[in-house]
C-alpha positions as CSV (number, residue, x, y, z in Angstrom):
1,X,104.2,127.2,57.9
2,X,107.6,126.0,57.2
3,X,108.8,123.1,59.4
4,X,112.3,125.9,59.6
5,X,109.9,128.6,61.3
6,X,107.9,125.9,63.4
7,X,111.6,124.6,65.1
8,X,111.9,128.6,65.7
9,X,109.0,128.8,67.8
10,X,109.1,125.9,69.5
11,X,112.9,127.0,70.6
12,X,110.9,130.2,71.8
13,X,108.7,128.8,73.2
14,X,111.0,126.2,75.3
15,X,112.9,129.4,76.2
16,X,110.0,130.9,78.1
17,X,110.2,127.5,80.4
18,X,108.1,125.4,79.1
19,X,109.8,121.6,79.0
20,X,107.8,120.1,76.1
21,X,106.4,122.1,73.3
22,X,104.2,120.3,70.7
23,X,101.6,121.3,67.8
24,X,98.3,119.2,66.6
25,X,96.2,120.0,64.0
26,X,92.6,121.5,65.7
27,X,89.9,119.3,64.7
28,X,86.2,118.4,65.9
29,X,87.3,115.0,68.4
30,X,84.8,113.3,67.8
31,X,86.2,109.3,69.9
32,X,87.1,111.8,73.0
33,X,83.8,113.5,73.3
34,X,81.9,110.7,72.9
35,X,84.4,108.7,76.1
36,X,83.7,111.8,77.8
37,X,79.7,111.8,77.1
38,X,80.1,107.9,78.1
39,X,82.1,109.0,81.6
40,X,79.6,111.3,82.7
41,X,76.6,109.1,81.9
42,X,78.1,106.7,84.5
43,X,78.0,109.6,87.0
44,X,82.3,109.4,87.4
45,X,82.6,113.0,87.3
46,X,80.9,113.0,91.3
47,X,80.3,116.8,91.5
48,X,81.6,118.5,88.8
49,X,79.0,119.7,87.3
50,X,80.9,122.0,85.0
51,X,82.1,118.9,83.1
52,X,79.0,118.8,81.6
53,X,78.5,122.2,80.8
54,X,81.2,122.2,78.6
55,X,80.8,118.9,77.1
56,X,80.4,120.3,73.4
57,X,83.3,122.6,73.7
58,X,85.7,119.9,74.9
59,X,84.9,117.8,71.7
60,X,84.9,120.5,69.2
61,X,87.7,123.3,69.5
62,X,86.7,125.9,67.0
63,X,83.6,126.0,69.6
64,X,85.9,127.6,71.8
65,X,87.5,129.5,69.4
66,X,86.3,129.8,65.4
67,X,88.6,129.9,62.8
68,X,91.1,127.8,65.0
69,X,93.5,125.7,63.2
70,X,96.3,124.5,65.5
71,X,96.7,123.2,69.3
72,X,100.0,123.8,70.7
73,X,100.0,121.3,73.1
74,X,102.3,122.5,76.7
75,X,104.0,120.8,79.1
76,X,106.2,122.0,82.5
77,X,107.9,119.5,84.5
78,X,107.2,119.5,88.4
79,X,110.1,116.7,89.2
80,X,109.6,113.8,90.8
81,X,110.6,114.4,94.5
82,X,109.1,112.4,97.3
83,X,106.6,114.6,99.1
84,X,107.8,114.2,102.9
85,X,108.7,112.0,106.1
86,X,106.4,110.7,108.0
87,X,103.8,113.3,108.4
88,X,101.0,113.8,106.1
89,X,101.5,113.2,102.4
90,X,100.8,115.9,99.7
91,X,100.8,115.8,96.2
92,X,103.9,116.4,94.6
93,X,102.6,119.6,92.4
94,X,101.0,120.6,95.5
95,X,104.2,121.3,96.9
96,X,104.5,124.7,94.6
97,X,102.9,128.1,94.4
98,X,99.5,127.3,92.5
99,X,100.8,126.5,88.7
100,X,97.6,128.0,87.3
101,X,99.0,131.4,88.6
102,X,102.8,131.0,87.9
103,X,102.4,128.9,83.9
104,X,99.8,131.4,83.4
105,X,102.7,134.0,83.2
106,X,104.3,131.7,80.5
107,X,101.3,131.4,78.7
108,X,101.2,135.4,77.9
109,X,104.5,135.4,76.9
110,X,103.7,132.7,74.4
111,X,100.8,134.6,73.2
112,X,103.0,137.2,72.9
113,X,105.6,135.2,70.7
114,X,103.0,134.3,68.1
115,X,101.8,137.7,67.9
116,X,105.4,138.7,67.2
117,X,106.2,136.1,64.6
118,X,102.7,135.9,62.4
119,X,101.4,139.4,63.1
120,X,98.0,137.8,65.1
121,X,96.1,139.4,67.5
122,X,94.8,138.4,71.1
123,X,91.8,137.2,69.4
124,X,93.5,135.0,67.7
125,X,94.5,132.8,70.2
126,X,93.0,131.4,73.6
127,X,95.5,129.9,76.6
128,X,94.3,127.3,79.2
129,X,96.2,125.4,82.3
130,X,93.4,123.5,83.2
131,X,90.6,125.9,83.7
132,X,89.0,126.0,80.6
133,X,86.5,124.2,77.6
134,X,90.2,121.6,76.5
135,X,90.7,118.3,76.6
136,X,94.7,118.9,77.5
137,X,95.7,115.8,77.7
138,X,93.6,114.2,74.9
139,X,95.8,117.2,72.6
140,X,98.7,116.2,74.3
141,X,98.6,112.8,73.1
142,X,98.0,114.0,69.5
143,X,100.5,116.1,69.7
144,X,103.2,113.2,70.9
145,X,103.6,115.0,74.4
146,X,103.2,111.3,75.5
147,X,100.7,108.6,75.8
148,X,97.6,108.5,77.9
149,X,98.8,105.6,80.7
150,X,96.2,102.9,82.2
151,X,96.2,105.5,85.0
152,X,94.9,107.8,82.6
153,X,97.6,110.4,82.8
154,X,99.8,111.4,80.1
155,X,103.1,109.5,80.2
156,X,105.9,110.8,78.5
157,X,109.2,109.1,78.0
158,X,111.4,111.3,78.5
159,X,109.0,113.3,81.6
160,X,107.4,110.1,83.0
161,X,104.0,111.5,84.9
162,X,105.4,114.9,86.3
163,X,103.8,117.2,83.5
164,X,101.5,120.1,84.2
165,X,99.9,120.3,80.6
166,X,98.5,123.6,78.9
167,X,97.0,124.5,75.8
168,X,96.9,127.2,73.1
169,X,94.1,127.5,70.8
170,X,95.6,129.8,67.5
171,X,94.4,130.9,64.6
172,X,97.9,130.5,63.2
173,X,98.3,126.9,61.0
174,X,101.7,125.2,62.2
175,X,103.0,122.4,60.3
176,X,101.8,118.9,63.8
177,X,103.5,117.0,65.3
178,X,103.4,112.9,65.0
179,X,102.0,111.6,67.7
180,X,103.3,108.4,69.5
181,X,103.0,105.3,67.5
182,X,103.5,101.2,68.4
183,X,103.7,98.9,65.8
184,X,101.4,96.5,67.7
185,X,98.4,99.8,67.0
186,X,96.5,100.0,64.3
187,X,96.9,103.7,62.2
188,X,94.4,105.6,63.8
189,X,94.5,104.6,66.9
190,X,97.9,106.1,67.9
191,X,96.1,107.7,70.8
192,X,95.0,104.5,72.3
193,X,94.9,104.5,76.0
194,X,97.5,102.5,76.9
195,X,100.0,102.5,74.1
196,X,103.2,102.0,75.6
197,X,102.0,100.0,79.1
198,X,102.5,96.9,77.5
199,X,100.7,94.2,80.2
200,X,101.5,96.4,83.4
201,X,99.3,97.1,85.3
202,X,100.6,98.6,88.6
203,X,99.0,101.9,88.6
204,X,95.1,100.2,89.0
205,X,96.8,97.6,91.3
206,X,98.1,100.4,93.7
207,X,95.5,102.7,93.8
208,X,94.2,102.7,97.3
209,X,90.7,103.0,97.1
210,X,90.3,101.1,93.3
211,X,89.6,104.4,91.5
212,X,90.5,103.2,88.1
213,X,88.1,100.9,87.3
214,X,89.6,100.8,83.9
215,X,92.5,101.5,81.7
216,X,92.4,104.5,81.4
217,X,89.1,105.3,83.6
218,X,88.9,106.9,86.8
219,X,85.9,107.2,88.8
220,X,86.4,110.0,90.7
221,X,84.1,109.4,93.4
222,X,86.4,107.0,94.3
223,X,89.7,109.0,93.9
224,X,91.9,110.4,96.6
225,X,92.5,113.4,94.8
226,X,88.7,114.1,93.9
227,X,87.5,113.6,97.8
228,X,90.8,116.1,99.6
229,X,90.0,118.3,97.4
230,X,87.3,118.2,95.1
231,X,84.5,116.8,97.1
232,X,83.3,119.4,100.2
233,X,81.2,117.7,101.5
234,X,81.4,114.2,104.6
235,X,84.0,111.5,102.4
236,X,82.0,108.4,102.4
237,X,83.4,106.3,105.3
238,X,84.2,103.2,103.2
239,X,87.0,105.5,101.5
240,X,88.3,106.9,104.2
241,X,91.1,104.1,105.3
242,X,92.5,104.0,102.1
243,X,93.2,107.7,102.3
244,X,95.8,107.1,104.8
245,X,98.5,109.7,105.3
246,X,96.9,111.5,102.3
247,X,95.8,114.9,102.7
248,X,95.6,116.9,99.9
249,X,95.9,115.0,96.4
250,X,97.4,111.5,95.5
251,X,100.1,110.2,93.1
252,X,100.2,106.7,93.8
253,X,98.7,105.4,90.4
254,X,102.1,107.9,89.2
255,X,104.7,107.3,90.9
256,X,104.8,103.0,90.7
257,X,104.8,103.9,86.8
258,X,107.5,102.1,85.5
259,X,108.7,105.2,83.2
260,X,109.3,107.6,85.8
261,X,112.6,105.3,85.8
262,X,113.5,107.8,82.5
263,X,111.8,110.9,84.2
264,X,114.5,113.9,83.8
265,X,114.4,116.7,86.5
266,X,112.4,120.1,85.5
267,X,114.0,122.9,85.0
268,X,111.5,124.7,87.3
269,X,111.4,128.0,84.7
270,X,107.4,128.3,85.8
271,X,107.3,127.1,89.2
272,X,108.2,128.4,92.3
273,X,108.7,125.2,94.9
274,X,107.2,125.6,98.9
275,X,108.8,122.2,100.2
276,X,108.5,124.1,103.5
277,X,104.7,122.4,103.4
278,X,105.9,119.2,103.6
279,X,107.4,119.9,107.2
280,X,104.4,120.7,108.9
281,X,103.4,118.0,111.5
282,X,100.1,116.9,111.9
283,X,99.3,119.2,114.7
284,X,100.0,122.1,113.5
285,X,97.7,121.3,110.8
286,X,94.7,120.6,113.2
287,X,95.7,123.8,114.9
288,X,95.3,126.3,112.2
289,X,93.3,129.3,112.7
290,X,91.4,131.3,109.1
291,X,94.8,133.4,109.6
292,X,97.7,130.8,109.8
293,X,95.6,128.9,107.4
294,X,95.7,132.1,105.0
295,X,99.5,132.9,105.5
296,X,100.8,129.4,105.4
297,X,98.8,128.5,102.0
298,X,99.0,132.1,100.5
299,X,99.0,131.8,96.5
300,X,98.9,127.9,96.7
301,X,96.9,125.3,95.3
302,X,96.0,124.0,98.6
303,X,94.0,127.6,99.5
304,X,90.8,125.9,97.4
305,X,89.7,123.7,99.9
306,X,89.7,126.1,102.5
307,X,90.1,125.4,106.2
308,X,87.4,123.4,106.6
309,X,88.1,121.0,103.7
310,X,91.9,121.1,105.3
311,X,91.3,120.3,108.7
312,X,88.4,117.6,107.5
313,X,91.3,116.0,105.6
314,X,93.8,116.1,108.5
315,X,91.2,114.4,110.9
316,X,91.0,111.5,108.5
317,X,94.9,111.2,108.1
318,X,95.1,111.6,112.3
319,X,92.3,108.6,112.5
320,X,94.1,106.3,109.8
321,X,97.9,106.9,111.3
322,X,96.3,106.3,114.8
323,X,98.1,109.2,116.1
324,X,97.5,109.4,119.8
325,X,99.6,113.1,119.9
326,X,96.6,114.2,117.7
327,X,93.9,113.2,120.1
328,X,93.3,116.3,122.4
329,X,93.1,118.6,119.1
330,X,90.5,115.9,117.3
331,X,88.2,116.3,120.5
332,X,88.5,119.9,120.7
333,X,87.3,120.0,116.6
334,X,84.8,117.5,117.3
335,X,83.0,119.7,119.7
336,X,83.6,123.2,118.1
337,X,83.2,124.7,114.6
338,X,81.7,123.5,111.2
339,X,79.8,120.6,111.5
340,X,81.8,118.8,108.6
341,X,84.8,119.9,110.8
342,X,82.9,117.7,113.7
343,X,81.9,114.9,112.1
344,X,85.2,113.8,110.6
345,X,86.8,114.4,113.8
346,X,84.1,112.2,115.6
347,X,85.3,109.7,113.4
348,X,89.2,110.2,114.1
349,X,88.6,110.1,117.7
350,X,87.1,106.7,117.4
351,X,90.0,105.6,115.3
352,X,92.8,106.7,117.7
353,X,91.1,106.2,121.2
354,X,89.0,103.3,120.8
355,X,85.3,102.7,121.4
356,X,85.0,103.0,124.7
357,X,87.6,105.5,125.1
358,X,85.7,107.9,122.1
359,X,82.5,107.7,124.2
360,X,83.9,108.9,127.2
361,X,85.6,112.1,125.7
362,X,83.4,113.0,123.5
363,X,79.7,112.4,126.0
364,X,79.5,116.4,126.6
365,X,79.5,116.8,123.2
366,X,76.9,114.3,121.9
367,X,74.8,115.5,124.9
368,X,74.4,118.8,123.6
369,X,74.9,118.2,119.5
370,X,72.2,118.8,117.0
371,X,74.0,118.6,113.8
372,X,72.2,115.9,111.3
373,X,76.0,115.8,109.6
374,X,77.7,115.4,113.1
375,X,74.7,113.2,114.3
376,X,75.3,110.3,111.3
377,X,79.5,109.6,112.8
378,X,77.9,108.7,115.9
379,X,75.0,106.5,115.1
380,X,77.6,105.1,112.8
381,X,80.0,103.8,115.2
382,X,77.3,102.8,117.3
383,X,76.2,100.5,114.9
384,X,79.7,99.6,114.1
385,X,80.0,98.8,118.2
């Protein structure tokens, strides 16, 4: 394909809303599968098993679709707005009707666009936002999207870290991209984690719970993100204070990146914003019912953890602020509903009233509790007393 008809798409393309728009030659990859073979030998993937299912497919893309011959490598920009006040903090992309919904409406029309101008069928191409067999942001770094940061996010100069990536798998041969290059990297290695951090390294200095435990490397059983919303089970104790006012997600290791200094706004084409979620109080939080819960998160993100993983969340953030205003809800949850409800709330109550306080209010409730889950928080603050 000429370089002429490549410009014409990726005007297309951009036109549909998507910010960046970049092609890589599809090849076998055979560095990022064996990383990714190395990061699940250590276990960092926690619970997600279906890492490893897949393991093949993310190193090889013509084992998720034959005959491919380009990755068109997708980027929408979700700003860079601070999430809130004082209340509980969300992730910024959180803050937006769920993007695998809204960018998957973008990523038909794309299809659409190729079948248009090279005369393919739907079987000639594939379209993932994070769902499927693709290492997005290993393609986006081929592609020159950006650089894969110490914080292991691509970094893009003129996006900073405020890019939901997607990926096309086609059929269709366009002319790549050049990735990023630095004179001080050997060819070859253009994709080198790192490339343009130079010595910083804030992002592993200000993680809260020391997630990345490399450049580049994130444990995830360590990671904010990975226990709100990942993880559904109890969140080890030891990670619980460094949670803080987190509950759902975490951009810290993002937002002290130094590049979001050149981060331009999104356009917002693909998205469709709910900063109304960053107004509710903690309270209202612990108060949800399965029905507020359902209308108040209705087509976002935040729906996956379900109002057990939510309120479990919130009774962490309510134990780390030390909010007092919380306290009559955290006893109510710590007597009633699902024991993983219970047992985080347990744990708040200690936080916020104190030892000997906690005892007192919550006495009816260990007389009569049987949960093993609920049964661990209070052996473990009597230990810890």
């Amino acid at each position: 394909m000429s370089v002429e008809r490549r410009e014409v798409l990726r005007g297309r393309l951009r036109a549909l809303g998507f910010d960046v728009v970049r092609f890589a030659a599809a090849e076998a990859c055979g560095g990022d599968r064996v990383a990714l073979e190395a990061w699940l030998r250590e276990g960092m993937h926690g619970e997600m098993a279906w890492m490893e299912r897949t393991v093949e497919k993310r190193g090889d893309p013509s084992r998720v679709l034959p005959g491919v011959k380009t990755v068109v490598a997708l980027g929408v920009n979700y700003g860079a707005r601070e999430s809130g006040g004082g209340g509980p903090v969300w992730a910024r992309y959180a803050l937006h009707e769920d993007y695998h919904d809204t960018m998957k409406a973008g990523l038909a029309a794309a299809g659409r666009v190729l079948e248009e101008m090279f005369g393919v069928s739907g079987e000639d191409y594939r379209y993932y936002v994070d769902t499927g067999p693709v290492l997005e942001r290993n393609w986006a770094a081929r592609a020159g999207v950006g650089f894969v940061g110490k914080n292991a996010m691509v970094i893009s100069r003129e996006h900073g870290n405020w890019l939901f990536l997607a990926a096309i798998l086609t059929r269709v041969e366009i002319e790549p991209d050049e990735p990023l290059r630095n004179r001080a990297v050997a060819a070859g290695e253009e994709g080198a984690v790192g490339l343009l951090c130079g010595k910083c390294t804030r992002c592993m200095d200000a993680c809260p719970t020391q997630a990345l435990v490399r450049p580049g490397v994130v444990d995830s059983r360590r990671c904010v993100s990975y226990q709100t919303i990942e993880n559904r089970g109890v969140i080890p104790r030891e990670l619980r204070a460094g949670i803080g006012r987190r509950i759902y997600g975490c951009d810290v290791c993002a937002e002290v990146c130094p590049w979001n200094r050149f981060a331009q706004d999104g356009r917002g084409v693909l998205l469709v914003a709910r900063r109304e979620l960053a107004e509710l109080t903690l309270r209202e939080i612990l108060q949800l019912t399965p029905e507020r819960f359902a209308a108040v998160f209705r087509r976002t993100a935040i729906k996956r953890v379900k109002l057990a993983g939510l309120l479990r969340n919130a009774c962490v953030v309510a134990g780390n602020a030390r909010d007092e205003s919380a306290l009559p809800e955290l006893v109510r949850l710590a007597g009633e509903g699902r024991p993983l409800v219970r047992a985080h709330a347990v744990w708040a109550v200690f936080r916020v009233a104190g030892a000997e306080a906690a005892w007192k209010l919550l006495g009816e409730a260990l007389e009569r509790e049987t949960d093993e889950m609920v049964l661990a928080e209070y052996r473990a603050e009597e230990r810890a007393g």
